[in-house]
BAFI-3210 file (N, C-alpha, C; in Angstrom, 3 decimals, decimal comma, padded with zeros to 6 digits):
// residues 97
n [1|2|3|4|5|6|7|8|9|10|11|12|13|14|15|16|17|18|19|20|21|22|23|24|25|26|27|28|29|30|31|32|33|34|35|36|37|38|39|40|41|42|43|44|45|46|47|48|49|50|51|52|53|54|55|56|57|58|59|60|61|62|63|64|65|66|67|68|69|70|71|72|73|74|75|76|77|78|79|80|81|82|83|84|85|86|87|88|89|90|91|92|93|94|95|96|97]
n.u [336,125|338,095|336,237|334,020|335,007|335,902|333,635|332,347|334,258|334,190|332,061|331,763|331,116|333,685|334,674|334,696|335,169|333,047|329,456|326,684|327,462|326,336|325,228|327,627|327,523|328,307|330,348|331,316|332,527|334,073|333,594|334,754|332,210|330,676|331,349|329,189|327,249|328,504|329,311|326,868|326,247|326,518|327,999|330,404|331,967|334,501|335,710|337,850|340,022|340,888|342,958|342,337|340,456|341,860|342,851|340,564|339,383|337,710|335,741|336,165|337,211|339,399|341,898|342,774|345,321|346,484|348,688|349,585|347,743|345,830|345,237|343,652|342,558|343,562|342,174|341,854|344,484|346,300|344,956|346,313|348,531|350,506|350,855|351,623|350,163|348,735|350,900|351,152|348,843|349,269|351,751|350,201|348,464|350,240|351,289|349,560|348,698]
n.v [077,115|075,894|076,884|075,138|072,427|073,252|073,572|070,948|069,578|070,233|069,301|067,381|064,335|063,863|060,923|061,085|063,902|065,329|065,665|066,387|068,124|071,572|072,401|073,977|077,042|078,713|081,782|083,494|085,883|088,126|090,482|093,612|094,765|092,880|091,453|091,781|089,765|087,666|086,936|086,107|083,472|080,098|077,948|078,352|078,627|080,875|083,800|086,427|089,030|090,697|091,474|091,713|090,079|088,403|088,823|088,820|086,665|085,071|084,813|082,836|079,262|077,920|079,274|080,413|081,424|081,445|079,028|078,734|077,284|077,806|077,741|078,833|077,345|074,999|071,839|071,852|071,858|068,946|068,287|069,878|068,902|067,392|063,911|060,604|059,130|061,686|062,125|059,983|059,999|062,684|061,158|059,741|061,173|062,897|061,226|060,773|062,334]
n.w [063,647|065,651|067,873|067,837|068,383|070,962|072,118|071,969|072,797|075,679|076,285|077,137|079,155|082,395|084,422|087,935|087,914|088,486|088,748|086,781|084,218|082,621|079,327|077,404|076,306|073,259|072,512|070,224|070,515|072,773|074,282|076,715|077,284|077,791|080,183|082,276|081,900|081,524|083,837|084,745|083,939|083,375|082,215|079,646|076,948|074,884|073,079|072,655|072,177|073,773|076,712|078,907|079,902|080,859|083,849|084,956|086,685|087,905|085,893|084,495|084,403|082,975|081,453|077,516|075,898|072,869|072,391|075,422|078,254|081,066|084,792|087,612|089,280|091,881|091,870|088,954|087,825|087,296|084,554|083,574|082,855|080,769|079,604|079,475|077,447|076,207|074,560|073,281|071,761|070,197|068,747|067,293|065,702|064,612|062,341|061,465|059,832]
ca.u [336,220|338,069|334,992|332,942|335,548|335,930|332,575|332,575|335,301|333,369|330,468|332,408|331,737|335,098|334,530|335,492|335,308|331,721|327,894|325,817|327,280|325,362|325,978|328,559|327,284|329,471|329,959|332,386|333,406|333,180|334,580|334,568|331,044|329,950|331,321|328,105|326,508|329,301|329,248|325,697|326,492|326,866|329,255|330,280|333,642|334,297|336,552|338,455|341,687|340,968|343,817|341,959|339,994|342,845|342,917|339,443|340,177|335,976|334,708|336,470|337,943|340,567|342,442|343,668|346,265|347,291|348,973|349,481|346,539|346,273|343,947|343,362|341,853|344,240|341,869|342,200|345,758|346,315|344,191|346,627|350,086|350,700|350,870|352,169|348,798|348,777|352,145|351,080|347,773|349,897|352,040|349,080|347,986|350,949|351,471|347,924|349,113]
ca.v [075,699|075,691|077,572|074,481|071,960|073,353|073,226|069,970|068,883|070,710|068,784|065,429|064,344|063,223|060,415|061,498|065,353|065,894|065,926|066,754|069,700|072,271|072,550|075,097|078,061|079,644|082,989|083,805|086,617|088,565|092,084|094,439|094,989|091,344|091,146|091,719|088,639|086,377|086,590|084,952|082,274|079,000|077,355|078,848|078,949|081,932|084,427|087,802|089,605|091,504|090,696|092,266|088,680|086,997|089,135|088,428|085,326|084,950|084,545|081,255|077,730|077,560|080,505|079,988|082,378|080,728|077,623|078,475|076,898|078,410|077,854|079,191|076,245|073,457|070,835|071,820|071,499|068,172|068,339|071,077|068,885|066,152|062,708|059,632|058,496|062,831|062,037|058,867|060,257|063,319|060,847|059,000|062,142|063,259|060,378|061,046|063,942]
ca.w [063,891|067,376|069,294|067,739|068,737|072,040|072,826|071,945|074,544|076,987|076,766|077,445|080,860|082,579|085,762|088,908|087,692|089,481|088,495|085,360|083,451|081,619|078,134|077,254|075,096|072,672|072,754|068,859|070,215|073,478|074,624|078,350|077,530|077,889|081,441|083,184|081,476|081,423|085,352|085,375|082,998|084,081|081,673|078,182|076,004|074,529|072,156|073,020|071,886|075,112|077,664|080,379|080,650|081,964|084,761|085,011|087,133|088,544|084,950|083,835|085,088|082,254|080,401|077,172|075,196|072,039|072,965|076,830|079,231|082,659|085,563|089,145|090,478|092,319|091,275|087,518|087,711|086,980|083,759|082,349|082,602|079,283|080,180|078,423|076,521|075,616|074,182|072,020|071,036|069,680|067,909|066,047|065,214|063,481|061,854|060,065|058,673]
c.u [336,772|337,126|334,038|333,816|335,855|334,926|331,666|332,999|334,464|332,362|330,886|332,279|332,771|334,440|335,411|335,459|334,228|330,251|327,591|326,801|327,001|326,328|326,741|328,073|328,247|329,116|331,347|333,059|333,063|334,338|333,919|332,884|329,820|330,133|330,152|327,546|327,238|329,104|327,712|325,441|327,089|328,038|328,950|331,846|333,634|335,722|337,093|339,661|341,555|341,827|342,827|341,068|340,383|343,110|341,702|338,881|337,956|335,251|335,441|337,344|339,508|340,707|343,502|344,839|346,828|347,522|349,533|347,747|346,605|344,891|344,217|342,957|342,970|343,650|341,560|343,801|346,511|346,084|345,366|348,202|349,971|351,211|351,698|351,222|348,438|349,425|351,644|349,746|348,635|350,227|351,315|348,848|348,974|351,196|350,404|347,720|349,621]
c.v [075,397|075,873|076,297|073,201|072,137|073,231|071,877|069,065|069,006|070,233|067,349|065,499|063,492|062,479|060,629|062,648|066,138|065,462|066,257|068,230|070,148|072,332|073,635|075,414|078,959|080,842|083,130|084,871|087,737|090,330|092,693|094,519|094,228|091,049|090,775|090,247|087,568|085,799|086,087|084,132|081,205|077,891|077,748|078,813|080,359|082,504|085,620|088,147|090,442|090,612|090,702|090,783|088,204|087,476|089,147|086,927|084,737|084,842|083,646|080,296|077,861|078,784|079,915|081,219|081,626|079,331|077,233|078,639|077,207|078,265|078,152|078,317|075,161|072,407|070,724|071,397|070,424|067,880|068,485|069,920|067,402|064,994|061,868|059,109|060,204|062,369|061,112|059,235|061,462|062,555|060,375|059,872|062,641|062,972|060,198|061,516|063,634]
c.w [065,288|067,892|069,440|068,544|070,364|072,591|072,497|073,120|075,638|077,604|077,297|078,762|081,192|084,275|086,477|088,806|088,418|088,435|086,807|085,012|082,419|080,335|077,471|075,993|074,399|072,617|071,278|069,840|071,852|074,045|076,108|078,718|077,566|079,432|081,996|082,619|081,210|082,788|085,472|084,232|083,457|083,829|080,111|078,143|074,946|074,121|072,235|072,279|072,814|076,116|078,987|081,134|081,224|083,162|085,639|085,882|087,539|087,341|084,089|084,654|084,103|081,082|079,192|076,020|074,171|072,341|073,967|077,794|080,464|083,623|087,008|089,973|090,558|091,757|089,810|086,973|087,093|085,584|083,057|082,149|081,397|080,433|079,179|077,346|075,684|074,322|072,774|070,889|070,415|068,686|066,597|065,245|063,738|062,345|060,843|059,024|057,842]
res [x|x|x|x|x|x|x|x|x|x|x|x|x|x|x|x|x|x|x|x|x|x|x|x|x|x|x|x|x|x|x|x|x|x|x|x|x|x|x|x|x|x|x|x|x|x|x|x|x|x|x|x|x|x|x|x|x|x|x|x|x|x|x|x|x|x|x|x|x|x|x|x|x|x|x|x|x|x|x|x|x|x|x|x|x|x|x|x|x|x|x|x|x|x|x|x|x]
***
């Protein structure tokens, strides 16, 4: 259910973020011996218990480990830090529960 949910998000375009983007292909599950074909993939979300990805910095925009988000790019940056409307949409949320 995340992989479907994430590639969900992914497909949202955000204004101001840039141009058309392709539709992100899931990948359940991917291991060392996917490399070669991740690197000519244009946009996909995807599944590992391999660390070695995150050192992998040239085959994703946004790394995620559990429930730390990490990215290499300056103009992702922004994205990754909680806001005040984060904050309240959290609360609603909880409050659902």
């Amino acid at each position: 259910m995340p992989m479907y949910c994430c590639c969900c998000l992914a497909n949202v375009s955000l204004p101001g973020i840039g141009g058309t983007i392709p539709e992100s292909k899931p990948f359940f599950y991917v291991n060392v011996a996917d490399i070669e074909s991740l690197e000519v993939e244009v946009s996909y979300v995807a599944c590992t218990t391999e660390k070695i990805f995150e050192e992998k910095r040239e085959l994703y925009d946004v790394y995620v480990d559990n429930q730390n988000v990490k990215t290499h790019h300056d103009h992702l940056q922004p994205l990754l830090k909680i806001n005040s409307a984060d904050r309240e949409k959290y609360r609603r949320l909880n409050e659902q529960r």
